[in-house]
C-alpha positions in Angstrom: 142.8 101.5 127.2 140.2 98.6 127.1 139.2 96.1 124.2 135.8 97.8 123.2 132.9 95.5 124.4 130.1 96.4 122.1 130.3 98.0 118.8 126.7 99.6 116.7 125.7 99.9 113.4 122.5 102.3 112.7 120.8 100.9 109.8 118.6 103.1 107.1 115.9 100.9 107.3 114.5 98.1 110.5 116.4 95.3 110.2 115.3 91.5 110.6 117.8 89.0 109.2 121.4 88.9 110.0 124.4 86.9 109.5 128.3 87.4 110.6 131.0 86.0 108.4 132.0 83.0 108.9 135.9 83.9 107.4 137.5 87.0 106.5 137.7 88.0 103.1 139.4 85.8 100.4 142.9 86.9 99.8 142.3 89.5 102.8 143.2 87.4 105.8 146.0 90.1 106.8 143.2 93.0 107.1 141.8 91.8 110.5 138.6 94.3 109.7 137.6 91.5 107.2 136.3 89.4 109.9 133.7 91.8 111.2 131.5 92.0 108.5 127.7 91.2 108.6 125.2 90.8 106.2 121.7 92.3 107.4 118.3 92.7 105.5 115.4 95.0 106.0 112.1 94.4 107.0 109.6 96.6 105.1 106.0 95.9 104.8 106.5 96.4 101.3 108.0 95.4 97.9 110.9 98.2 98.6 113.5 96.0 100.9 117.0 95.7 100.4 120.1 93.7 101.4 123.6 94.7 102.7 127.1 94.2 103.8 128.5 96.2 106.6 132.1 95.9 107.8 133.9 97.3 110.2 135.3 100.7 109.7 139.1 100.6 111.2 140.4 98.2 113.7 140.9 101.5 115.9 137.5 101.4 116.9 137.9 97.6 118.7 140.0 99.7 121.2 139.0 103.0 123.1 140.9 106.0 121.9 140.3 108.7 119.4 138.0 106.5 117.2 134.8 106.8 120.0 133.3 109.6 118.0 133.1 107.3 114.6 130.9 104.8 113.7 132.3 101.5 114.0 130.7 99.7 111.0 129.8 101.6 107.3 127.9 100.3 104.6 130.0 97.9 102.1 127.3 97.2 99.4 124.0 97.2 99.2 121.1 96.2 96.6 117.3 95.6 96.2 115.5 92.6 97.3 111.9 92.9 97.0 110.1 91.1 99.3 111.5 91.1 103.1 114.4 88.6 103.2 113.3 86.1 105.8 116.4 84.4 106.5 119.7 85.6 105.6 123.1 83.7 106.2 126.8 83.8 105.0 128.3 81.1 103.3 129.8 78.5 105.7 133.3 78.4 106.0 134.0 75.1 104.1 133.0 77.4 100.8 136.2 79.1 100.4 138.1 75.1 99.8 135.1 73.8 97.6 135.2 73.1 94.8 132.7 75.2 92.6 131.7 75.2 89.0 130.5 78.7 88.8 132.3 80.5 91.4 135.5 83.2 91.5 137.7 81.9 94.7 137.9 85.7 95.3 134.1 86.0 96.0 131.8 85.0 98.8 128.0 83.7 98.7 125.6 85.0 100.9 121.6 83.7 100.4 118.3 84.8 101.5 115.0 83.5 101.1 111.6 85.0 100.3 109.5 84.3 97.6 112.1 82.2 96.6 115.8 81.0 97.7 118.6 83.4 95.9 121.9 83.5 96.2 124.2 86.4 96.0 127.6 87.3 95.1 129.6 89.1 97.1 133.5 90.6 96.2 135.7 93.5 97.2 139.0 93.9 95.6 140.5 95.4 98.5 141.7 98.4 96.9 139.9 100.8 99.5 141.4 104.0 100.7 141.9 103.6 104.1 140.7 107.4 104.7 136.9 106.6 103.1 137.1 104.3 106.4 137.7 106.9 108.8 135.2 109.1 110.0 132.6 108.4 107.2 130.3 106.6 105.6 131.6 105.7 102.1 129.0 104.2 99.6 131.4 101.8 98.0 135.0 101.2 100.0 137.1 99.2 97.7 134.5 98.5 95.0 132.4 96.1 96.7 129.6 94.7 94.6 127.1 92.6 95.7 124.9 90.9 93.0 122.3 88.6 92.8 123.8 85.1 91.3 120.5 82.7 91.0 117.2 82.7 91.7 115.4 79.2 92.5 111.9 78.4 92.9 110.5 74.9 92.3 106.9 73.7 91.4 105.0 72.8 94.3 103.7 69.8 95.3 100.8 70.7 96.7 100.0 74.3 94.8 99.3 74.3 91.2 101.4 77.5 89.8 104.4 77.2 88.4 106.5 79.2 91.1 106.9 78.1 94.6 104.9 78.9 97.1 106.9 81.4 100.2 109.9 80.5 101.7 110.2 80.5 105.8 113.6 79.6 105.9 117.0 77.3 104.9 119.5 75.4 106.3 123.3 76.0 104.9 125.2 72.1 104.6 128.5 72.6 106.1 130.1 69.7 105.0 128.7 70.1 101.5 128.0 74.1 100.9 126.3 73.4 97.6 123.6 72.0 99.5 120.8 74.2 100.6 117.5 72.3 102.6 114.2 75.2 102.3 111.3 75.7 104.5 107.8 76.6 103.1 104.5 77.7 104.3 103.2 75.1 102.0 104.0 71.7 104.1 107.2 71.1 101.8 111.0 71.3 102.4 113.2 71.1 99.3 117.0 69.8 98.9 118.9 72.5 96.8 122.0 72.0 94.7 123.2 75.9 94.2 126.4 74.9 92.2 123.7 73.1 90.0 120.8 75.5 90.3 118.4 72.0 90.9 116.3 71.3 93.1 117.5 67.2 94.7 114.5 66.3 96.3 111.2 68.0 97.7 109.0 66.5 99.8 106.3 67.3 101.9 107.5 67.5 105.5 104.9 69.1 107.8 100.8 69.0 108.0 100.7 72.6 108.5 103.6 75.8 107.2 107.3 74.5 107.9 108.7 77.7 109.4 112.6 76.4 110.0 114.9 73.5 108.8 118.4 72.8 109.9 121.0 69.9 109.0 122.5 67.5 111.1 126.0 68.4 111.7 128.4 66.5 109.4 126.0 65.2 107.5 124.4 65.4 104.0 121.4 63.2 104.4 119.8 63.9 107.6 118.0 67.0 108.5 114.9 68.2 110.8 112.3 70.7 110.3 109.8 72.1 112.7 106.7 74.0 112.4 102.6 75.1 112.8 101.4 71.9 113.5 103.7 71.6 116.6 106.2 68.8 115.8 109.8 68.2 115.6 110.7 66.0 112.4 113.6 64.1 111.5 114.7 62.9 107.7 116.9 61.0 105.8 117.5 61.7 102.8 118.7 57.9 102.3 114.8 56.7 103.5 112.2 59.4 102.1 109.8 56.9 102.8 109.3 58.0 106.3 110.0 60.4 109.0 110.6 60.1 112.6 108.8 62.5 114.9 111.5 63.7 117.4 108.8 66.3 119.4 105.1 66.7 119.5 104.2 70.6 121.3 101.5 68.3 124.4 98.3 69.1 123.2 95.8 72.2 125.6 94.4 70.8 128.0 90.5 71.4 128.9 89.7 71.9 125.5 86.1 72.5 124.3 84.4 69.6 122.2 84.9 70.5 118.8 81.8 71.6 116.9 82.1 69.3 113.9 83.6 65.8 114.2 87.4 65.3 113.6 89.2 62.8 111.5 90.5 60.0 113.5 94.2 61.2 113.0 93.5 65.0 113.4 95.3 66.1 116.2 94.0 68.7 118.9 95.2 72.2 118.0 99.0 73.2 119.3 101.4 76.0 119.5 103.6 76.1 116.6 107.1 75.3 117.1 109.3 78.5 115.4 113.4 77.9 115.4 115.5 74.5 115.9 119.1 75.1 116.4 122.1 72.1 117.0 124.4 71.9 119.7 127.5 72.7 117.1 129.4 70.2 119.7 127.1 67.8 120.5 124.4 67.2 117.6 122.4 65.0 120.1 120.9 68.1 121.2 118.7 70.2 119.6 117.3 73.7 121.1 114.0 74.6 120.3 110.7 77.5 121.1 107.0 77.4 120.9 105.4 80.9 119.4 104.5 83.3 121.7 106.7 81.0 124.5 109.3 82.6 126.7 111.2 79.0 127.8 113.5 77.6 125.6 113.3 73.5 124.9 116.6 71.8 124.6 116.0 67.7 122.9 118.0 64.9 122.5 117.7 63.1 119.5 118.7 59.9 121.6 115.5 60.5 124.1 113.0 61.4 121.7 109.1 62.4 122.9 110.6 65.4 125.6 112.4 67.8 126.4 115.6 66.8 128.7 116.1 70.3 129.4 113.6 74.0 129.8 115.6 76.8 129.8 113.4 79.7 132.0 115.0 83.4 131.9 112.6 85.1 129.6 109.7 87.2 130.8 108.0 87.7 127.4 108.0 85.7 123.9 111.1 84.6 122.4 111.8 85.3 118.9 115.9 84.3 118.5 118.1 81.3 119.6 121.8 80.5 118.1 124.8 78.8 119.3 128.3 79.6 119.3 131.3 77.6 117.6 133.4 78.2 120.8 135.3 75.0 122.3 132.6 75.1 125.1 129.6 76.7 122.7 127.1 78.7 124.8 123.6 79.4 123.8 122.2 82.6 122.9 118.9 83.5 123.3 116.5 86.9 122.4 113.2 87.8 123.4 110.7 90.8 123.4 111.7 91.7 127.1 114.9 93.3 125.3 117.1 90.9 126.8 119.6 88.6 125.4 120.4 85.4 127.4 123.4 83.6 127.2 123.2 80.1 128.6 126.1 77.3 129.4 124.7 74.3 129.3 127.8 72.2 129.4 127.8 70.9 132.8 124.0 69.5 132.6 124.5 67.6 129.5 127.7 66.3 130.9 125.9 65.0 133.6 123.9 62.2 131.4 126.1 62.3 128.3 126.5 58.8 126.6 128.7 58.7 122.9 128.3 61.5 120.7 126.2 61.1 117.1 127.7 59.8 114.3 126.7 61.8 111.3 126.6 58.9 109.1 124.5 57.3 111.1 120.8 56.6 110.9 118.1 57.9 113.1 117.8 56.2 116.1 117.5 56.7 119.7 118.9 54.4 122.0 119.3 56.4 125.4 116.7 55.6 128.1 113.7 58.5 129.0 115.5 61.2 131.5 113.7 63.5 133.6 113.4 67.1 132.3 116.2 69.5 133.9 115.2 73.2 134.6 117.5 76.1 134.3 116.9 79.5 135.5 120.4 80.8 135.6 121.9 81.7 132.3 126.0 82.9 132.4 125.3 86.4 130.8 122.8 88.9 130.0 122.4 92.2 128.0 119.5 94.2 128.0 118.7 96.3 124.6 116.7 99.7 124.4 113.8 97.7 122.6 112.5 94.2 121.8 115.4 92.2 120.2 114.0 90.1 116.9 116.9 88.2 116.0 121.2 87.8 116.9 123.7 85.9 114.9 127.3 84.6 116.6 130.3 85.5 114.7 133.5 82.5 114.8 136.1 83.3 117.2 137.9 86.3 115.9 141.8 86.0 116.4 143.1 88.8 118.5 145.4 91.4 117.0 148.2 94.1 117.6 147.5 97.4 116.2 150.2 99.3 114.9 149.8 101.8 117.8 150.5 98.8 120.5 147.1 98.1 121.2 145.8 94.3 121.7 142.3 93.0 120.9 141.5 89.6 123.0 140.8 86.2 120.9 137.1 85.7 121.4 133.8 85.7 119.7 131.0 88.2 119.4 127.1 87.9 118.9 125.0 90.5 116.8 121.6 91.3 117.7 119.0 93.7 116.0 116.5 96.2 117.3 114.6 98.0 115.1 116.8 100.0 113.0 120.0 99.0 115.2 122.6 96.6 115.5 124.8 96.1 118.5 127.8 93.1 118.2 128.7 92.2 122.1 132.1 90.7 122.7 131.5 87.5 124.6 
């Protein structure tokens, strides 16, 4: 018998953000399960969406034997959202050793955003029969309760009511979890304190919507945000004063005269920028899409102004990109030609590497303009019944021994949804 390579999850409702834990569950590092749980939201055009947790069943079905005729994960909890979550993500890691004001060291934080940033509560007092597992879907396992612990919504700078204007997306601070950086479509990006329930700073970032944010790795004060007018933008949370434009989208070419004249520092129109995502390794590099683009940009903070690497494997618009936490991470990649990409880049940025980031450094960029590599061959490839809108990595799962003899392989797996399914594929 074989390790099983992919494992699914059939959802009630079509599913667009998703998250893998980043630890198994407090108190439960023993019950390998724990580390293959996911947190997914629906995507309704409505105010009826909803939130979940799904875990894995039974460590049988990691193997193939008797288990093949089970589903491999079951609902854990589940609650009401409202609007359509556009980002979900797990807490990271360095949660379960900080030091909270508010927070039971036997529960986990997930948030979402929407019409505003919340943050849930999640616990399971690991009392579950181990039959409710096997062979069906149980609508609470081991208590599991997953509850809405604040809601946060700041005025805006630029709007005159007194909630926020919509969330795109946020950014989770490793190094600091109570630290949450948000994306809106109304130019700003705001510095959360969720221990606090405070908003740090907001300021506005963008000319157009913001639609994603990410920290620099091992640090609290510098993040980057992209969005609908086309750039790439750094910040520092220790200079406000100013940002540094890491990435300009080039402007059309062969574009009519406009009809009215432009302001002098209008720029010609240009094709949003959607997802940034850091090299968890090496934060000098930055992957990147344009909407409605099917190659991926990778940047280097060092070289700013261009890309130093196109990635070219997609045949239709991209809508997903992530990186693993492996020793050598790889790059994952999902698109609406159904296909998953997964792309080693290693060797390329090897070839021109110079000394890593410092995360308490300040922006600067001292390497010399390099000539743009493109790759065509990614490492693997998976191709999915129907267009894939988004994928999530877990950590590296430890292997195990079941108790009939059985070995699973150390490794990690990435999650992508379709519609109403999920389908984690064992790297």
């Amino acid at each position: 018998m074989s390790q099983m390579t992919t494992l699914h999850y059939e959802a009630p409702w079509p599913v667009h953000s998703l998250d893998w834990c980043k630890t198994p569950a407090p108190g439960q590092q023993a019950r390998h399960k724990t580390a293959f749980r996911m947190g997914i939201a629906s995507f309704i055009d409505d105010y009826q969406n909803y939130i979940a947790v799904i875990g894995l069943q039974d460590e049988h079905v990691l193997v193939e034997d008797d288990f093949t005729d089970y589903p491999d994960f079951v609902t854990l909890a589940e609650t009401y959202h409202g609007y359509p979550a556009t980002s979900l993500q797990w807490q990271p890691s360095s949660a379960a050793s900080h030091t909270w004001s508010q927070k039971s060291s036997n529960t986990e934080f997930l948030a979402t955003t929407a019409d505003a940033l919340r943050v849930w509560e999640y616990s399971n007092d690991g009392t579950a029969d181990v039959s409710s597992y096997v062979g069906r879907q149980s609508n609470n396992p081991g208590n599991h309760s997953l509850k809405m612990k604040i809601a946060l919504s700041g005025q805006s700078k630029v709007q005159s009511q007194s909630t926020g204007a919509p969330l795109t997306n946020f950014s989770w601070n490793e190094k600091s979890p109570s630290l949450i950086v948000t994306s809106s479509i109304d130019t700003t990006c705001t510095v959360w304190n969720i221990d606090t329930s405070t908003a740090i700073t907001q300021l506005i970032a963008h000319d157009r919507e913001v639609y994603d944010v990410a920290w620099l790795p091992g640090s609290t004060d510098i993040f980057v945000s992209v969005g609908a007018d086309g750039s790439l933008r750094a910040f520092d949370l220790r200079a406000l004063d100013h940002s540094t434009i890491l990435y300009e989208t080039p402007a059309p070419k062969n574009l009519p005269p406009p009809s009215v004249s432009p302001s002098a520092s209008a720029r010609p129109p240009t094709s949003p920028l959607l997802r940034i995502a850091f090299n968890p390794l090496d934060s000098n590099y930055m992957s990147t899409f344009h909407m409605d683009g099917c190659d991926i940009q990778i940047l280097d903070m060092r070289s700013p102004g261009h890309p130093v690497m196109e990635l070219r494997g997609h045949i239709a618009p991209i809508n997903a990109i992530g990186w693993g936490s492996a020793e050598q991470p790889l790059l994952a990649t999902a698109a609406d030609d159904c296909q998953v990409l997964l792309w080693d880049l290693m060797d390329h940025a090897q070839a021109s590497a110079v000394s890593p980031r410092n995360p308490t450094s300040r922006i600067n960029s001292p390497r010399p303009d390099s000539k743009k590599k493109i790759i065509t061959d990614p490492v693997m490839c998976y191709t999915a019944p129907g267009q894939i809108t988004n994928l999530a990595w877990s950590p590296p799962i430890q292997g195990m021994t079941l108790p009939n003899g059985l070995t699973t392989s150390t490794g990690e797996w990435v999650a992508i949804c379709s519609g109403k399914n999920i389908k984690a594929l064992k790297v």
